[in-house]
C-alpha positions as CSV (number, residue, x, y, z in Angstrom):
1,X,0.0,0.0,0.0
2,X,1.1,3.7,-1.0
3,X,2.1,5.7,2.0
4,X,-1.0,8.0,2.3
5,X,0.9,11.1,4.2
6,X,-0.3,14.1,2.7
7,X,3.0,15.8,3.2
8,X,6.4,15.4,1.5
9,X,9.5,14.5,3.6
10,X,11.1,18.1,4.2
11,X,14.7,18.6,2.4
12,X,17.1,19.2,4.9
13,X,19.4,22.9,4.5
14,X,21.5,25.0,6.4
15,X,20.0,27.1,8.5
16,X,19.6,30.7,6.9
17,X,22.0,32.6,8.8
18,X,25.0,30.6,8.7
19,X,24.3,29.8,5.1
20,X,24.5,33.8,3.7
21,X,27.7,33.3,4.8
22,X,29.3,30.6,2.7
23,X,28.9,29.5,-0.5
24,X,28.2,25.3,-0.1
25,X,25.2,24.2,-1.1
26,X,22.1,25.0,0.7
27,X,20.2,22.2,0.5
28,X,22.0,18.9,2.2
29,X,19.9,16.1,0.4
30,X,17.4,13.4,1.5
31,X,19.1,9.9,3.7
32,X,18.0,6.7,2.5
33,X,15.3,6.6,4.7
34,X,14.0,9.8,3.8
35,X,13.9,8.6,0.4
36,X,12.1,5.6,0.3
37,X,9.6,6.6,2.8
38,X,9.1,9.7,0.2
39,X,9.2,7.3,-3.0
40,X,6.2,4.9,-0.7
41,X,4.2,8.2,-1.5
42,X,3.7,7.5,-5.1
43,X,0.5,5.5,-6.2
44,X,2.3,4.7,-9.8
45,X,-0.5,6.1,-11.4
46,X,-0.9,3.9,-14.8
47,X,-1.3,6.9,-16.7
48,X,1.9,8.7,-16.1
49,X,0.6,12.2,-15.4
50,X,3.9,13.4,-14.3
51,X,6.1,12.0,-17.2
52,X,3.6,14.0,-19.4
53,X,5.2,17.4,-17.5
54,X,8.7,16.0,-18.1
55,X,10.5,17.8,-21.1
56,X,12.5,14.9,-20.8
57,X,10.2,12.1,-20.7
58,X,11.8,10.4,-17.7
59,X,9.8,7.1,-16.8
60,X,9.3,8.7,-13.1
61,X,7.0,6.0,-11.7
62,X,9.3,3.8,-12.8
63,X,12.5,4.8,-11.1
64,X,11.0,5.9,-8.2
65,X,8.9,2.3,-7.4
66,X,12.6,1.1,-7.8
67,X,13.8,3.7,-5.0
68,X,10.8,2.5,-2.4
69,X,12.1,-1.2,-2.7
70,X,15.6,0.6,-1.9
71,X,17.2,-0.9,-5.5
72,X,18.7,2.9,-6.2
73,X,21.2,1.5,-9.1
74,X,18.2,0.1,-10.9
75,X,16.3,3.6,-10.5
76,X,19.8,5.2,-11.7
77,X,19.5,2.7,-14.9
78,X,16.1,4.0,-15.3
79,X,16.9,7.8,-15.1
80,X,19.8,7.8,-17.2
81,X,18.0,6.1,-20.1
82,X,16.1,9.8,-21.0
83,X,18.3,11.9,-19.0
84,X,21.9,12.8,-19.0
85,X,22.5,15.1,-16.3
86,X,19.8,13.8,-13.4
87,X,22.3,15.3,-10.8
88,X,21.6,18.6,-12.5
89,X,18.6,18.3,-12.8
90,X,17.2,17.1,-9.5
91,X,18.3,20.4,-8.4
92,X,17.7,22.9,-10.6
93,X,14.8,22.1,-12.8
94,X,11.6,23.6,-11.5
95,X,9.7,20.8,-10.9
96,X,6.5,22.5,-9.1
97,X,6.1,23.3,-12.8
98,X,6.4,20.2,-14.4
99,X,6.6,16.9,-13.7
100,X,5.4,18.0,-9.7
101,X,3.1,19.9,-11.4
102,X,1.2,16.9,-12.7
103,X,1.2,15.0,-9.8
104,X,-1.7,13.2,-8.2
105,X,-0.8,13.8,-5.1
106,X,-1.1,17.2,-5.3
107,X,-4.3,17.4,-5.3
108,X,-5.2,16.8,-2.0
109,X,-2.2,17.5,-0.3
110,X,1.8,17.8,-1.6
111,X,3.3,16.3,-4.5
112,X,5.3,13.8,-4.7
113,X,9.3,15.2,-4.3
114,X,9.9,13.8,-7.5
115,X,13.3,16.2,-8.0
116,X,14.9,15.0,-4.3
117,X,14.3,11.6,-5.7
118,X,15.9,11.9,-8.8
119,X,18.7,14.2,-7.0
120,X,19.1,11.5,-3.9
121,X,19.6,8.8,-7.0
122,X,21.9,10.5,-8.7
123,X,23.8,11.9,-5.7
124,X,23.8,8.2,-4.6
125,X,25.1,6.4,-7.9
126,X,28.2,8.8,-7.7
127,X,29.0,8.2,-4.2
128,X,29.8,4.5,-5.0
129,X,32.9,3.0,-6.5
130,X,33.2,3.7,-10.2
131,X,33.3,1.1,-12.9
132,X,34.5,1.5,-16.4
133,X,31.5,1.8,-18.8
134,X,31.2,0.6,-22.2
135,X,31.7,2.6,-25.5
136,X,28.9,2.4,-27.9
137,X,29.7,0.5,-31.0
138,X,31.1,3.8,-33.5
139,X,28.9,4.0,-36.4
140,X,31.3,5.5,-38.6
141,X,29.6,9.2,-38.7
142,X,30.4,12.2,-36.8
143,X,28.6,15.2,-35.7
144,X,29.8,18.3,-33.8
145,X,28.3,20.0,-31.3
146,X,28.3,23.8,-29.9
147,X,28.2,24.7,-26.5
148,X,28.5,22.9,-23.5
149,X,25.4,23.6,-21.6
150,X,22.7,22.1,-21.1
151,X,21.5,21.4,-24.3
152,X,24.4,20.9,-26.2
153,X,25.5,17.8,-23.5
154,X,22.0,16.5,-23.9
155,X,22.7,16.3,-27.8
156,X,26.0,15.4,-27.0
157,X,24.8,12.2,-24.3
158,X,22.6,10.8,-27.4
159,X,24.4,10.8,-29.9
160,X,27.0,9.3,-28.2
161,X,24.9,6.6,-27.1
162,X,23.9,5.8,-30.9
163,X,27.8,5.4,-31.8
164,X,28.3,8.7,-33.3
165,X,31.7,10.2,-33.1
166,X,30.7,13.8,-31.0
167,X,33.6,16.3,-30.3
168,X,32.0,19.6,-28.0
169,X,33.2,23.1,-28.9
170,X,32.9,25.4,-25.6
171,X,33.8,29.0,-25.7
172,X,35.2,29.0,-22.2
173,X,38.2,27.6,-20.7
174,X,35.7,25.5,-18.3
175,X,33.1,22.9,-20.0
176,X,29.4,23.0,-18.2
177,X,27.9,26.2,-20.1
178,X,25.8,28.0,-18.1
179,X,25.7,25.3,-15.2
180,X,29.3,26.3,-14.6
181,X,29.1,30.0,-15.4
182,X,25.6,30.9,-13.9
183,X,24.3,28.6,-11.4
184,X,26.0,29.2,-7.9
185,X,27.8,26.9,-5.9
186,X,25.8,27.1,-3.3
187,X,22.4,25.7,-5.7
188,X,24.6,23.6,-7.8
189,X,28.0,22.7,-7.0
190,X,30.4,22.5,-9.8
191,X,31.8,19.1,-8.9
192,X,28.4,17.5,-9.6
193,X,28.4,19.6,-13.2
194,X,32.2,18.1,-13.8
195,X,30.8,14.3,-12.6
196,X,28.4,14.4,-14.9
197,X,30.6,15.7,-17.7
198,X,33.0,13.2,-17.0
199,X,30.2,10.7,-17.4
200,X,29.8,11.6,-21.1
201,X,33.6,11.7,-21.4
202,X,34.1,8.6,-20.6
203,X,31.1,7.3,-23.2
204,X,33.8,8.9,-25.7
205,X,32.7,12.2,-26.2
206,X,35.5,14.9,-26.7
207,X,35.5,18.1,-25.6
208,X,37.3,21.7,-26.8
209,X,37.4,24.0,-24.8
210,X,38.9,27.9,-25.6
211,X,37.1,27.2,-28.9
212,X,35.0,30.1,-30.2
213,X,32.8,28.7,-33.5
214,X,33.0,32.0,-35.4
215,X,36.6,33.5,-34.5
216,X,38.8,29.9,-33.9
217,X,36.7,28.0,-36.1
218,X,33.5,28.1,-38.3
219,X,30.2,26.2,-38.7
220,X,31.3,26.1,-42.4
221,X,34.7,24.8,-42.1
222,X,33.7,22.3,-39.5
223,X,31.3,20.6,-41.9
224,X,33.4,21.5,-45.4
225,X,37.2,21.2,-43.8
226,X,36.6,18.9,-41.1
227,X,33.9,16.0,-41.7
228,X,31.4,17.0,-39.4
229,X,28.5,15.7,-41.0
230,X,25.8,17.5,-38.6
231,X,26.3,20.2,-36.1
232,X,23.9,21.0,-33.4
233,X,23.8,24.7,-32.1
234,X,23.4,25.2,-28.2
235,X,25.5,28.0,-27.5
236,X,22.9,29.4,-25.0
237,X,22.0,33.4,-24.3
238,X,24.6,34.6,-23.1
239,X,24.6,38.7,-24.1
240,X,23.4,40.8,-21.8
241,X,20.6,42.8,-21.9
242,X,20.5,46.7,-20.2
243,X,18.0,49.5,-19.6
244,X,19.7,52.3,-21.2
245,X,18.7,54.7,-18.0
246,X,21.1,57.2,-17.1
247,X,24.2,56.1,-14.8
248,X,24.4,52.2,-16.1
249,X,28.1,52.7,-17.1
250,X,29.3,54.3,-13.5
251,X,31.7,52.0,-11.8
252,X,29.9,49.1,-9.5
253,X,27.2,48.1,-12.4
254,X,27.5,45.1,-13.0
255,X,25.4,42.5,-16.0
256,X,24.1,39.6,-13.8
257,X,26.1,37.3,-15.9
258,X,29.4,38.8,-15.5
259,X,28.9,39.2,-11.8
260,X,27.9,35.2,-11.6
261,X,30.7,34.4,-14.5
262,X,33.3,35.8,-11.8
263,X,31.7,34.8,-9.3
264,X,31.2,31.0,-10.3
265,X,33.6,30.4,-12.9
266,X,36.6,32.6,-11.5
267,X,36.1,32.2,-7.9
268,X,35.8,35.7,-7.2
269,X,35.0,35.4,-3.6
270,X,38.0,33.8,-2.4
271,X,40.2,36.1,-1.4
272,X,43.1,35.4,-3.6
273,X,41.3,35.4,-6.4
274,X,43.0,36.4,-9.6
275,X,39.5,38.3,-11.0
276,X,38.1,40.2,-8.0
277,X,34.4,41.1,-7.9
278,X,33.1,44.0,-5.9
279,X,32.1,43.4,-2.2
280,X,29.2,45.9,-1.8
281,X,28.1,47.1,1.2
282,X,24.5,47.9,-0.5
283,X,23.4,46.0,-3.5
284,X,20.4,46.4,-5.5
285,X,19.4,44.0,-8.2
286,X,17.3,44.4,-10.9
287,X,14.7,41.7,-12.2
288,X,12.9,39.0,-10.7
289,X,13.8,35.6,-12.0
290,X,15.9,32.8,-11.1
291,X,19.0,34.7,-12.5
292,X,18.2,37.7,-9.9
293,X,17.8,35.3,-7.2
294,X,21.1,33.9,-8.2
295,X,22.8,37.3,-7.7
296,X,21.3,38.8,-5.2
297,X,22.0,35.5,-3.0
298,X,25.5,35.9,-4.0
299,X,25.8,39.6,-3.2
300,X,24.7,38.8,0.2
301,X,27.4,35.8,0.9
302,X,29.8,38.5,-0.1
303,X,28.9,40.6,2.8
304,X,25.9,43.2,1.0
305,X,22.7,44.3,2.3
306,X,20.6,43.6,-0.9
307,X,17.4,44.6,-2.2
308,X,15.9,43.3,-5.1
309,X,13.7,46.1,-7.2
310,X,11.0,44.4,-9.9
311,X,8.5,46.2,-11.4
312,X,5.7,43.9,-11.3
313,X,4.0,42.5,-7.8
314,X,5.0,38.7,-6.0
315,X,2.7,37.3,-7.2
316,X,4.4,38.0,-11.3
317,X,7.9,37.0,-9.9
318,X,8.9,34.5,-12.8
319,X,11.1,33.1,-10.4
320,X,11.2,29.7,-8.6
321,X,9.2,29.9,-5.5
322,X,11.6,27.7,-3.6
323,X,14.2,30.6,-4.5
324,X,12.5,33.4,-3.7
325,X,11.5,31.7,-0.4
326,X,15.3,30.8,0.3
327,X,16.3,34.8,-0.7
328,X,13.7,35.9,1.9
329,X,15.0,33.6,4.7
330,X,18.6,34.9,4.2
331,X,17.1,38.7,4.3
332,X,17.0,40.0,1.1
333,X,14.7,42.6,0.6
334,X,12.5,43.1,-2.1
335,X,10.9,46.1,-3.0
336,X,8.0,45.6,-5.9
337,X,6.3,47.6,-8.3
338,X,9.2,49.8,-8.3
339,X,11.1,50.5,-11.4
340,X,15.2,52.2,-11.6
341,X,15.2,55.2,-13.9
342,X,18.3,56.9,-12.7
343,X,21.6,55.3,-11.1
344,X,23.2,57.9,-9.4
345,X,26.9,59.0,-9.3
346,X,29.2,59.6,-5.7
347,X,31.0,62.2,-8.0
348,X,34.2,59.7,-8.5
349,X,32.5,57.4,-11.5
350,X,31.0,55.2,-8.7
351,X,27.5,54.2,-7.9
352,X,25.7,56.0,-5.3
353,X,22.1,55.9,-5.1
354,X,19.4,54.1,-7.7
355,X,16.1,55.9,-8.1
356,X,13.6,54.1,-8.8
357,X,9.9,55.2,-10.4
358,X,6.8,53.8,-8.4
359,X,4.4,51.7,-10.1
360,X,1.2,50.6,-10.1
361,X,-0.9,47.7,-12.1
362,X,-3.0,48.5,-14.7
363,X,-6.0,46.9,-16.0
364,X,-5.9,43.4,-17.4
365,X,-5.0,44.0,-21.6
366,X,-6.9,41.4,-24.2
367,X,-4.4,38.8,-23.1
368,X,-5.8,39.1,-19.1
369,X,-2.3,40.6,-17.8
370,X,-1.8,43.6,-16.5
371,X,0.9,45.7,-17.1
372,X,3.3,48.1,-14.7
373,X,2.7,51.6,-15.4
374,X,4.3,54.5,-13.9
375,X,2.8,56.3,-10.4
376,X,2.8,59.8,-11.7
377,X,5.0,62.0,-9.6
378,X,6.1,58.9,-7.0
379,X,9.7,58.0,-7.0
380,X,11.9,56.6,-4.3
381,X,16.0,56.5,-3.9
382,X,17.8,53.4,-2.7
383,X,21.5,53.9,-1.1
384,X,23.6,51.9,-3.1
385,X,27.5,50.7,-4.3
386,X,26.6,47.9,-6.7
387,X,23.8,47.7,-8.8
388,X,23.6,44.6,-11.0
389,X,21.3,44.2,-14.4
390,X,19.3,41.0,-14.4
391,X,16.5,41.9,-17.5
392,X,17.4,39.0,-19.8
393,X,19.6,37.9,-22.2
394,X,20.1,37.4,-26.1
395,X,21.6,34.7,-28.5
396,X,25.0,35.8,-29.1
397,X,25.2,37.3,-32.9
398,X,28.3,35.7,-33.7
399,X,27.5,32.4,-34.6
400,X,24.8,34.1,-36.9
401,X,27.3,36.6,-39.1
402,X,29.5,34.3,-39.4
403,X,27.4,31.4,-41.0
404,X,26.0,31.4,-44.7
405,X,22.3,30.5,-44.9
406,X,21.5,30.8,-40.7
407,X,18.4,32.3,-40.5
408,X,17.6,34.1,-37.3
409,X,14.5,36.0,-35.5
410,X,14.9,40.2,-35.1
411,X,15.9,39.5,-31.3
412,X,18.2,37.1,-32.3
413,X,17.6,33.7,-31.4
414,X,18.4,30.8,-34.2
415,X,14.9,30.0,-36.6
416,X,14.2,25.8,-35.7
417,X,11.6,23.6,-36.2
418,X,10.4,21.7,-33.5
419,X,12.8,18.5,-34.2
420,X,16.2,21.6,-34.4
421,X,16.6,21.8,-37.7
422,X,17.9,25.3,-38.8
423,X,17.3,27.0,-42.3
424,X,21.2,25.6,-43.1
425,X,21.1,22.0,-44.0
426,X,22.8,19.4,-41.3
427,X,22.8,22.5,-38.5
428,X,19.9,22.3,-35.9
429,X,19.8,24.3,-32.9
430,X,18.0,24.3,-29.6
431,X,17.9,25.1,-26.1
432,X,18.3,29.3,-25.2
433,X,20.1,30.3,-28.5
434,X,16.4,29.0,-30.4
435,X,13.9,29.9,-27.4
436,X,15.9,33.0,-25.4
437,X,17.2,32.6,-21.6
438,X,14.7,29.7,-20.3
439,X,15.3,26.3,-18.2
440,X,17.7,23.6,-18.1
441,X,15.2,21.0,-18.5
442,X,13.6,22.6,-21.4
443,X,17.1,23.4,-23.1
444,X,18.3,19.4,-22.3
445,X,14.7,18.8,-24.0
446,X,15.2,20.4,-27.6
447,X,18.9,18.7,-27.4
448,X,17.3,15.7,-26.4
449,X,14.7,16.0,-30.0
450,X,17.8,17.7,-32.2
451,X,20.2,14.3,-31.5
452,X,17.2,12.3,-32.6
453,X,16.5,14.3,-35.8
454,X,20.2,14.5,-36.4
455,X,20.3,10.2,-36.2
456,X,17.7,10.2,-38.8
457,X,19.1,13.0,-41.1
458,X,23.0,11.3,-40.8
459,X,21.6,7.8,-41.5
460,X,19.6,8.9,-44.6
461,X,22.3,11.0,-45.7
């Protein structure tokens, strides 16, 4: 019989105030008990309601009726057969939304934890001795790959796995993309990111780094010069987008990606770091989703009092709930419907002050949201020495310019079909540099469909 317990089995964390203070991970994972008394929750619906919120497609009943008999390597067989990065993923995908979402058991009380699961798994499979995998069988083709986030190692994990010969170009001197670049340690720590990387590694996938398709090497001369025969695009979002308000190019203005770039991938808050990053005293942040969570949290480990500014209310906050709860509980403040419109200068080409316009909703448009529109005459002033930029991000235009035939949209992003495949023939694309800055799921998702439609294209070729 299904344990019945309305509630999920609490993750346990650090407790706020000792955790704004370091940067190791927050939450500390589920024991064994914890998770098969969690797993006994599941009724194994025969319908699969949660798989259908899994971009995915994880068998999820599956592997977590494995986990309530306690058999964790046969749930970690089960995972890894959709998913190549389930340590990733069982910590930063945003389950409430998807495969949680779906959940029976939410309807009359709490969801299954489906994400501790399939974190606890993974976290579980790595903890034990190693043994050396098999190589797929190589099937004499070879396709290249472009980027080594999220959905360029998904693409990357499959066509391995179908005996393709894959080589990874990454930009940066460190593989893992934005889950080595963006995500802090103390949400996702970068030894899980390099496990998992290893993991494809030893499967036989190489990986450049210090390779920039478009300056080292391009898209034309990989397929023409060197016998790529297919080339998947996943070079993310990673240019930064401002507000053009007066002030943004005073000293102590940061884009939230170079702030969590030096923070993450340099190290910047150790003290010897080689690529310092200011230690505010006031911070203010602008934006409210995941990727101004991620700053702000990381302001305050580095000793700021920080205030988040967004002009829409809570309840718009496109961020995670289970960040913006975790913000909260280390004290950040956040100040809604307001809106910066000046950043102010000490008089030294530093920042000073950010004022910021009050808002206010208006009435619901055609598509039943409403918009922020300015309080006439009500502004306010926030002390400040850093302000970082978290508004979203584009598609890098490099990629773009310097490839015949790529089509792209006005913003940016790479024009794909629904399988990857780009206007170029053999190039497919997916993940942020098709959709814009999204999640990790959704980006493993369209690499997950691209490998497939490459397979087919390379075998009919």
């Amino acid at each position: 019989m299904p344990n019945m317990r309305p509630t999920r089995n609490e993750m346990p964390v650090q407790e706020p105030d000792v955790r704004n203070k370091n940067f190791k991970e927050v939450a500390l994972g589920y024991t064994e008990e914890q998770a098969i008394d969690e797993a006994q929750r599941c009724l194994n619906c025969k319908n699969k309601p949660c798989v259908t919120g899994c971009p995915v497609q994880i068998d999820i009943p599956a592997f977590i009726a494995e986990v309530a008999k306690g058999d964790f390597a046969a749930a970690y067989k089960i995972i890894t057969k959709s998913s190549s990065l389930p340590a990733v993923c069982g910590r930063v995908c945003p389950q409430e939304n998807q495969c949680e979402g779906k959940c029976v058991r939410g309807l009359k009380g709490q969801p299954v934890a489906i994400g501790r699961l399939e974190r606890f798994v993974a976290d579980w499979h790595n903890a034990q001795p190693q043994t050396a995998v098999e190589k797929p069988v190589p099937n004499g083709h070879k396709a290249a790959v472009i980027g080594s986030g999220p959905s360029g190692l998904a693409c990357a994990g499959d066509l391995i796995k179908k005996g393709y010969d894959v080589t990874v170009f990454e930009a940066l001197h460190v593989a893992g993309g934005v889950l080595s670049y963006g995500i802090p340690e103390f949400r996702l720590p970068k030894a899980i990111v390099q496990k998992e990387i290893d993991g494809l590694k030893a499967l036989g996938v190489k990986v450049e780094t210090n390779t920039v398709v478009g300056r080292t090497v391009s898209i034309d001369e990989l397929m023409q010069e060197e016998g790529f025969e297919a080339v998947f695009i996943g070079s993310g979002a990673g240019l930064p987008r401002f507000m053009n308000i007066p002030g943004e190019n005073l000293s102590g203005v940061y884009s939230a990606n170079e702030f969590l770039t030096r923070i993450n991938l340099m190290k910047a808050y150790k003290e010897d770091s080689s690529t310092p990053v200011q230690h505010g005293k006031k911070a203010v942040i602008v934006g409210g989703g995941n990727v101004a969570m991620d700053a702000a949290r990381c302001a305050k480990r580095l000793g700021a009092d920080v205030t988040i500014v967004y002009r829409r209310t809570e309840t718009e906050l496109p961020a995670r709930a289970e960040e913006v709860e975790h913000a909260k509980e280390e004290g950040i403040v956040f100040r809604f419907l307001t809106n910066p419109v000046e950043i102010k200068s000490n008089g030294q080409g530093w920042v000073q002050s950010v004022v910021c316009q009050e808002m206010e909703l208006s009435e619901p448009d055609a598509s039943g949201r409403a918009k922020p529109v300015p309080k006439e005459g009500a502004f306010v002033e926030i002390e400040a020495d850093c302000v970082i930029m978290s508004i979203g991000t584009s598609p890098n235009p490099l990629i773009k310019a310097t490839t015949e035939g790529l089509d792209t949209q006005k913003w940016g992003g790479i024009i794909a079909d629904e399988d990857g495949l780009t206007s170029k023939t053999g190039v497919y694309a997916g993940g942020d540099a098709v959709t814009g800055a999204a999640t990790v799921i959704l980006a493993m998702g369209a690499g997950k469909k691209a490998a497939a439609a490459m397979d087919e294209y390379m075998q009919n070729k």
